[in-house]
N, C-alpha and C positions, 0 to 999 in steps of 0.2 A: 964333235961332228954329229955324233948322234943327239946331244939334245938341243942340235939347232934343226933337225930334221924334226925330231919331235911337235917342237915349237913352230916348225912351218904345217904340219900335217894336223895344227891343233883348229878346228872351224871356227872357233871362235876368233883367234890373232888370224886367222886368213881374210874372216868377214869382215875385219876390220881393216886392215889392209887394202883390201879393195874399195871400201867406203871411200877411207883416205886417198885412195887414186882417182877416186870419180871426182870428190871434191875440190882435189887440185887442177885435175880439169876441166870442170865446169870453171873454178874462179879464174881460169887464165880464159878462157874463153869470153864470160863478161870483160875481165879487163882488156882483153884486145877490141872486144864492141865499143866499150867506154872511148877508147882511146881512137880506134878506128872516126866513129862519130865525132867526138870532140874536132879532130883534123880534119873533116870534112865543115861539120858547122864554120871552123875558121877561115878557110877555103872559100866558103860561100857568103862570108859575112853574116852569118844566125847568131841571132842572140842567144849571149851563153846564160844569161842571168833571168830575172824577173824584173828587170825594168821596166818593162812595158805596162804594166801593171797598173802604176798610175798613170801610162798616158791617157787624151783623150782619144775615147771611143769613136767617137764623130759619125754614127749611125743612131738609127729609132730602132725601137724596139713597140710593134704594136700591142703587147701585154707585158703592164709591169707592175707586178704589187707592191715594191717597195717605188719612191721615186726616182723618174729617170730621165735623162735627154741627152742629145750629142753631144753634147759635152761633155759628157759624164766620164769616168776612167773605166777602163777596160777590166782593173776588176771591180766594178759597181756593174759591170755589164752579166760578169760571171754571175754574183749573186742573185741578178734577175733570171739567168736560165735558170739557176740552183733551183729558185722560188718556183718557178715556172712549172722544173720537174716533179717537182713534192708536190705541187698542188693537180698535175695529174692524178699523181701517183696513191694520193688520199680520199680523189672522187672517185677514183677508179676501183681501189680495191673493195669497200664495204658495196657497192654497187655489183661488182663481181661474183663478190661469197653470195649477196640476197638473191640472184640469178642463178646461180649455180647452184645452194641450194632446195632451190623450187623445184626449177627443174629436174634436180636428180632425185625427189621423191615424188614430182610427176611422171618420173620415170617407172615407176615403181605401181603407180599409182590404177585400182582394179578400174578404172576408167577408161574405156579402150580409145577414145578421142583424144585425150588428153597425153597418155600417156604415148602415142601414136606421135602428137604432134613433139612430144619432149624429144622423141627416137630423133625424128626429122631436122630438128633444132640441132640437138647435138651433132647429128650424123653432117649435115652442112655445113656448121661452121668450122667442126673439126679438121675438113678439108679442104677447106680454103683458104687459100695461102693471107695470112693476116697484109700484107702490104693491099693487097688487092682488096678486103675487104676495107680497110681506109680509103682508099679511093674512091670506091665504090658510095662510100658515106660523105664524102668531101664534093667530087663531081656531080654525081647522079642524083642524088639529093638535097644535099642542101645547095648548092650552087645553081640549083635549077628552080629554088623558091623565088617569088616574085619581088622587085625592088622597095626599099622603102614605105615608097606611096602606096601600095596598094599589099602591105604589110599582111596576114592571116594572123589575126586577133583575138582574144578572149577579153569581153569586155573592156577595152580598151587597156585592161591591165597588163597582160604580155602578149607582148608583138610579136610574129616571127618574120623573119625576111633573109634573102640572101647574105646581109651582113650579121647574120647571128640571131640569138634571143635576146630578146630585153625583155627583163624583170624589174619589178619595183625594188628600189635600195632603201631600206630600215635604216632610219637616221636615231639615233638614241636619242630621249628625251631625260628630264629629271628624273621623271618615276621610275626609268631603268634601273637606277639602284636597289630600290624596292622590290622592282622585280627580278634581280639574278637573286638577292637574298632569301625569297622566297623560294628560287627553283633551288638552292641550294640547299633549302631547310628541306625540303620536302626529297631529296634526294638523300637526307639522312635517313629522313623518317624510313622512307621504304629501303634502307640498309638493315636499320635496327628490325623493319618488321621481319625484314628476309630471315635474318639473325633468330628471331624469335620462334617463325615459321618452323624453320627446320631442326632446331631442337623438341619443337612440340612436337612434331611429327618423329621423329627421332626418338620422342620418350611414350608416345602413345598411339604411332599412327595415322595419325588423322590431321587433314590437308587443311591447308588454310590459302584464302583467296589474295594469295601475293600478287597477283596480276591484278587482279579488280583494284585492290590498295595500291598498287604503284600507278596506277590510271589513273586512279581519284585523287591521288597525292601529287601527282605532276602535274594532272589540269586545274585541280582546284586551287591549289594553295597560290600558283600564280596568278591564275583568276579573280581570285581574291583583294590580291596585291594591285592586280591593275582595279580594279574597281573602286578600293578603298584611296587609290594616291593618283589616277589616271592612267589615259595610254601609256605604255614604259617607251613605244615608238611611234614615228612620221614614218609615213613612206613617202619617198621621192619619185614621182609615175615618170615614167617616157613616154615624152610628146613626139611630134613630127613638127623637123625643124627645120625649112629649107627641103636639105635633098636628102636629111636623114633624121633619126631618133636622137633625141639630145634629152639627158639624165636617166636616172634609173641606174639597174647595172647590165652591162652588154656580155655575155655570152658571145664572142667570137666564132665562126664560123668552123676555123680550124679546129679549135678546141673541143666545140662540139662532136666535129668529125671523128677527133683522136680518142675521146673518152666514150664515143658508141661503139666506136671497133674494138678497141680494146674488152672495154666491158662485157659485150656479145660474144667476141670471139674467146676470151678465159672463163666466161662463166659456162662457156661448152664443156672445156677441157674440167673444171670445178663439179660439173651436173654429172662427169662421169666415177670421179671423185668419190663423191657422195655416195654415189647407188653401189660403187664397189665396196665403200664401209657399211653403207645398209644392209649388202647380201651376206659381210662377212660375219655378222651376229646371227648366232644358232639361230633357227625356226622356233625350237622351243621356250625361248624368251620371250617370240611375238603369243603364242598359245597362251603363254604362263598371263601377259600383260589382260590378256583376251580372259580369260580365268578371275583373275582379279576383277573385272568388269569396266576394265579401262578402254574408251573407242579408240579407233584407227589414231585417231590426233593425238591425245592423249599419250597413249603407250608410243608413238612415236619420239616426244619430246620429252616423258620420263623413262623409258624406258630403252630404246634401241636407239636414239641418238650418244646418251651419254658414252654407251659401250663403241659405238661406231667413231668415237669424235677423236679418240685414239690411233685410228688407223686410217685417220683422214687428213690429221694435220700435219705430216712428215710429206705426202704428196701435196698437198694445200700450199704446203711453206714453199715448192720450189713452181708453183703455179705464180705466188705474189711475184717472186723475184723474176721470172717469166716478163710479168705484166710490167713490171719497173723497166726492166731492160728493152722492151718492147716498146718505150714509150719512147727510143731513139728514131723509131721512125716516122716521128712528128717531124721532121726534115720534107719529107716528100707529102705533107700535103701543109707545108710550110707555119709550123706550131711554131714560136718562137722558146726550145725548151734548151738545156744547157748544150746540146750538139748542135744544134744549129746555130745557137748564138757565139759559145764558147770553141768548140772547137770547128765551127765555121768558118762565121764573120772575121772572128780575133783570130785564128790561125792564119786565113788568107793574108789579114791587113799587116800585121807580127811577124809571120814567118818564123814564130817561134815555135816549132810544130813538136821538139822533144816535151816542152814544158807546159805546152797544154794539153797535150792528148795523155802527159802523166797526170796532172791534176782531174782531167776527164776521169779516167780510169780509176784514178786513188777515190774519186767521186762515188761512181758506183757502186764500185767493192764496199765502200763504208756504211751506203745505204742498204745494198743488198747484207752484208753480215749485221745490221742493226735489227732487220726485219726476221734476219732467221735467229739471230739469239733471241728477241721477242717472242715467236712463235715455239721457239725451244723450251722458253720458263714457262711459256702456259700450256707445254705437254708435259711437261714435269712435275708441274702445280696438276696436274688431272690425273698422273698415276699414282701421287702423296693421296689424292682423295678415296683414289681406289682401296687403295691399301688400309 
């Protein structure tokens, strides 16, 4: 008797004990959900399976990178949101950091205009509710451009008009080869100079012009290539054809819409980012760079970014996954991205609502933990440097 009282009064077998009784109530709890559901889907006739999978879709889809038509299956439908959302989601962010960026060392910045207008920038869009800035960028503006025919133009090369931007589209020619081989050689080259750069510096000091050399290695040596073998590309212009623009590449209205708000509306929340890691580096760093005879720019980019860049990218990383998850509400100014197509269109026509809103989901989570493990090895990689 007493050493089963021992044995109860021990925290460790208590805490454990209680673990074990949570666990068996949570797993009776899913399998009554499991169950519960399963008997209602039968009930109501829901597919229990992924059959539907390969049916046809029998809808358009007006942006689609890979090929598509109503015909198509329902999952070749999925893939096109899939596509759809990544290709936000990769104009979006680098457009994001070089905005938010700027702005948070315009923040900062002894220019009382400038730095006045960064306040104003951040302080607006940080509180405006993001649905409403899409709108705002969907109706009020671009919706309210003038039709086709009387398009607002740059040199007749890109168009603007209520159906979006049309750009010229780059058609590869022979010399293309020629020419990625060169942006790739010259992509070495200023690796190795980088390589070289900072051991010299490292062993004596003294700076070498990596930027001027990665300039002149990236323009010229392709330069070269086209010169020596021809154009590497055609452009394909858009003409006005009938009642619209025909060739070129079309910028979509929607999309425009979804990737201005977005971009504006996270490089606010990024611009504050910034200026919090700029303050968080001692004064006497900026003095010391100041010392050394390095100017404002300078000492910014050698010296108070590197240490700030640490205590930026832990809030940075949950700012991208923000902006990914953000881009579901390309629904309400009608983006064709995976929720609107996948767990839209296909949910309504299916009624198969457990098995796409789980693949929705399993969607997210996947991208979102691929972007923070990413963003995790290159804070990891910057305090192996420190060290």
């Amino acid at each position: 008797m007493e050493v089963s009282e021992t044995r109860f009064n021990d925290p460790k077998l208590r805490g454990l004990a209680y673990q074990a009784a949570l666990i068996l109530v949570l797993g009776g709890l899913i399998a009554f959900g499991v169950y519960n559901a399963y008997g209602n889907m039968i009930a109501r006739g829901i597919p229990l399976g992924f059959s539907f999978w390969n049916e046809v879709a029998g809808f358009q889809i007006n942006l689609h990178l890979i090929p598509y038509s109503a015909m198509s299956t329902y999952g070749r439908a999925f893939w096109v949101g899939l596509l759809n959302t990544l290709l936000v989601g990769a104009v979006s962010i680098p457009l994001a950091t070089a905005i938010g960026f700027a702005i948070g060392a315009a923040r900062l910045s002894p220019n009382w205009l400038l730095s006045r207008f960064a306040l104003a920038y951040t302080n607006v869009l940080r509180n405006t509710p993001l649905l409403l800035q899409l709108l705002f960028w969907y109706n009020a503006v671009l919706r309210t451009l003038p039709g086709p025919r009387e398009s607002l133009t740059l040199h007749n090369i890109v168009f603007l008009n209520n159906r979006g931007v049309f750009l010229p589209l780059p058609v590869p020619r022979q010399p293309a080869i020629s020419f990625a081989l060169s942006l790739l050689l010259a992509v070495a080259l200023v690796a190795v100079f980088r390589l070289w750069a900072k051991r010299r510096q490292e062993r004596t000091g003294a700076l070498s012009p990596v930027f001027g050399f990665a300039a002149a290695a990236m323009i010229g040596l392709p330069a070269l290539a086209a010169l020596a073998t021809g154009a590497p590309f055609s452009f394909e212009m858009p003409k006005l054809s009938g009642f619209n623009l025909k060739g070129g590449v079309q910028v979509i209205p929607e999309m425009a819409a979804l990737v201005f708000g977005l971009v504006t509306f996270t490089g606010a929340f990024i611009a504050e980012i910034v200026r919090a890691g700029i303050l968080s580096v001692p004064r006497g760093q900026f003095e010391a760079a100041g010392a050394l005879g390095l100017h404002r720019g300078l000492a910014m980019r050698l010296v108070i970014l590197p240490q700030a860049i640490r205590l930026i990218i832990p809030p940075l990383t949950s700012q991208y996954l923000n902006l990914i998850k953000n881009s579901s509400l390309a629904v309400f100014v009608g983006y064709p991205d995976l929720v609107q197509i996948f767990a839209g269109t296909v949910l309504n026509q299916t009624h198969a609502a457990v098995q796409v809103m789980a693949i929705t989901m399993a969607v997210y989570l996947a991208i979102s933990l691929l972007v923070a493990a990413a963003l995790n090895a290159y804070n990891a990689s910057q305090a192996l440097r420190e060290r």
